[in-house]
N, C-alpha and C positions, 0 to 999 in steps of 0.2 A: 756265866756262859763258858764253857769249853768252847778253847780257840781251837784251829785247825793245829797251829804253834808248839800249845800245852797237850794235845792229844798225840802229836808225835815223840813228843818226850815220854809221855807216859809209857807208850811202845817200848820206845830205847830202853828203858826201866828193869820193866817186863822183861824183855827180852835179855837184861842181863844175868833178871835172874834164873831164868831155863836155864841160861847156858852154865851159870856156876853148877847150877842144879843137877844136871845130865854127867857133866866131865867130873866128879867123884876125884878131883887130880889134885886137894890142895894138901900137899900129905907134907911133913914138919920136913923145912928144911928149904921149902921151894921159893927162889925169888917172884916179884912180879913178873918178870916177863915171863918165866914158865907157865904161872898160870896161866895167863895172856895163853899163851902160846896156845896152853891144853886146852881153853874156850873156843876159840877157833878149831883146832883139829877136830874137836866134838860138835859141830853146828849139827852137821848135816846127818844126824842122830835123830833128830828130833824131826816125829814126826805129827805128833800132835800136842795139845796142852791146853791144860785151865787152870784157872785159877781163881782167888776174891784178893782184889787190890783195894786197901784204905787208904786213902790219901786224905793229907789236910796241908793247907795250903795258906800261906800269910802274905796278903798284899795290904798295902795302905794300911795297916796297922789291923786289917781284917783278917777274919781266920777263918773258910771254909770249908769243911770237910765233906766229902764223896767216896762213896764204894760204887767199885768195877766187878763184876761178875763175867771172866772170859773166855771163852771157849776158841781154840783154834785148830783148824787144820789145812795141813799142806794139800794143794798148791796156793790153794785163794779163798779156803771157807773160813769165815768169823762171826762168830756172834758176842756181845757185847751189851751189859745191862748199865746202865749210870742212874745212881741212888744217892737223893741228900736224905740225912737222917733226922726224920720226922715225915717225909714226903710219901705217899704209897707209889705217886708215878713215877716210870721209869721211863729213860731212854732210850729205845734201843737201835742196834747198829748191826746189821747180819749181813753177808755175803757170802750167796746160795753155789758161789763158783762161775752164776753168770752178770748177776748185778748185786750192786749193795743198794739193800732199804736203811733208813733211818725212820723212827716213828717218833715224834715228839707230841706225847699224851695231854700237854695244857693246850694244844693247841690242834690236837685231834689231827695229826697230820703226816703222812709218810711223805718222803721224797726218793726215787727212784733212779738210779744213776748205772748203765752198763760198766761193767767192773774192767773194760780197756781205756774208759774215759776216765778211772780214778790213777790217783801217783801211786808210785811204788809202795810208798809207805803207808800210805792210808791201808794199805793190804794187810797188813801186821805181817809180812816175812819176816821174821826174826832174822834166819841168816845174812839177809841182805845190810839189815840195821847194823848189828853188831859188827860187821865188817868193818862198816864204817865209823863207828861209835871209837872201835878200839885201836880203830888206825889216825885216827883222831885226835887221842887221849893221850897221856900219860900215866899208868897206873902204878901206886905207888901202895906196898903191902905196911900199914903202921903197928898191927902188932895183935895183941888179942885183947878182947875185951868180955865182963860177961854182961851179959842181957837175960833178966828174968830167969837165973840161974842157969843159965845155957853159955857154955864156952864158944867165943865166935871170933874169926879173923874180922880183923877190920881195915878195908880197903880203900884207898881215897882215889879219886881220877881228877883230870883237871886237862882241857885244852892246851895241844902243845902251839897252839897259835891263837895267842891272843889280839892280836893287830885287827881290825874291821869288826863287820858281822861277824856273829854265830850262833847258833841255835841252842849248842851246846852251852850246858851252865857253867861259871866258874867253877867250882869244886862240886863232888858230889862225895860223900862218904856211904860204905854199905857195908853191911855187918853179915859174915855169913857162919850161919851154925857149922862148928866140925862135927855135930854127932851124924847128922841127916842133909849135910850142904847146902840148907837151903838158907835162902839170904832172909835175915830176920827184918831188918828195918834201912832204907836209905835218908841220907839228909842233903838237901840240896840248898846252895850257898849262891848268893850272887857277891862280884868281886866287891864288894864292900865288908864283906863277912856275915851280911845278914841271912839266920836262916828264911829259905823261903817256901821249902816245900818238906813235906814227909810222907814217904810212903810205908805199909807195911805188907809184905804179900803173905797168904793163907791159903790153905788148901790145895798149893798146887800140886800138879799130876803131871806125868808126861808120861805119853806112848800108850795110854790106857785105849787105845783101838775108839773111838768116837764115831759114829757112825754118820753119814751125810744127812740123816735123814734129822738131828738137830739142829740141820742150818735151813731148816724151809721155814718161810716167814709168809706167815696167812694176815694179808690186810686188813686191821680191822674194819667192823662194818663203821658208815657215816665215814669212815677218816677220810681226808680230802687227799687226792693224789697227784704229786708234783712231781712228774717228768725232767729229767737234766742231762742236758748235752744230747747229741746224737748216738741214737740204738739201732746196732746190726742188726 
């Protein structure tokens, strides 16, 4: 099951990689904070995006794997498909601007939530996330690497405060193509050194104009409807 936990990481992810994606700034020569610096300055650029996010994920000596299918747009539309491989249902998660549906197909079942009762984050604002991700962080540039014959920087982060909670993982490392800047592969580390997560992003797009009319989500018929929190 996707935690609430694990779904807001996946966001921060995401979201890091538009933003490498969009600022086109890691040109030879540039410390980490520059880049830092150029993701920020470039947020607010972005005004829509998709993508296919692979993830496979090791707990308990288990290995999971899940594909994301994403669609977003500013201020508060998302749609969102969650695929294990072999399964044909999907899960989906859309936010029409005024509520988010979730449909869960083993169990035939939407739940319905006004989109002022959800957090910030469950919104997927990427600028909001990353704000925080990289104010957060320490990012550290280690050098280039190739991946599948493709020349890539490769990036590590790591919480600049480790003391109590955090959401944030130990290390995360991410590889981003210099041909086309897009980030090939991330790995994420919990402080033991263990890997525990891997994602790969595909396909993605930004500012290709997406129209509102792919965030309308039709009920299906029989599925049972579950109502949450108070609706204006």
């Amino acid at each position: 099951m996707i935690t609430t936990k694990n779904f807001r990481l996946i966001l921060v992810l995401a979201s890091i990689a538009i933003a490498l994606f969009v600022s086109g700034c890691m040109e030879e020569n540039l410390s980490a904070e520059e880049i830092t610096s150029q993701i920020l300055d470039k947020k607010n650029s972005i005004q829509d995006y998709s993508y296919t996010m692979h993830m496979t994920s090791y707990i308990e000596q288990k290995t999971e794997e899940i594909e994301y299918k994403t669609m977003f747009k500013r201020p508060n539309m998302l749609i969102s498909t969650a695929t294990k491989p072999g399964k044909q249902n999907q899960n989906i998660r859309i936010l029409d601007g005024e509520f988010m549906w979730t449909y869960f197909p083993d169990t035939n079942t939407v739940t319905k939530i006004a989109i002022s009762n959800i957090p910030e984050h469950m919104k997927n604002d990427y600028a909001n996330i990353i704000d925080k991700f990289l104010n957060d962080t320490s990012v550290t540039l280690l050098g280039e690497e190739n991946i599948d014959g493709r020349t890539t920087y490769l990036l590590e982060t790591t919480p600049e405060k480790m003391d109590g909670y955090s959401e944030l993982p130990y290390k995360t490392k991410i590889w981003v193509d210099q041909e086309t800047w897009m980030p090939l592969k991330y790995e994420i580390y919990k402080s033991n050194g263990n890997l525990t997560m891997k994602l790969e992003i595909r396909e993605l797009k930004v500012n290709t104009g997406i129209p509102d009319s792919e965030f309308k989500f039709e009920v299906p018929t029989s599925a049972k409807m579950l109502v949450l929190g108070e609706e204006e």
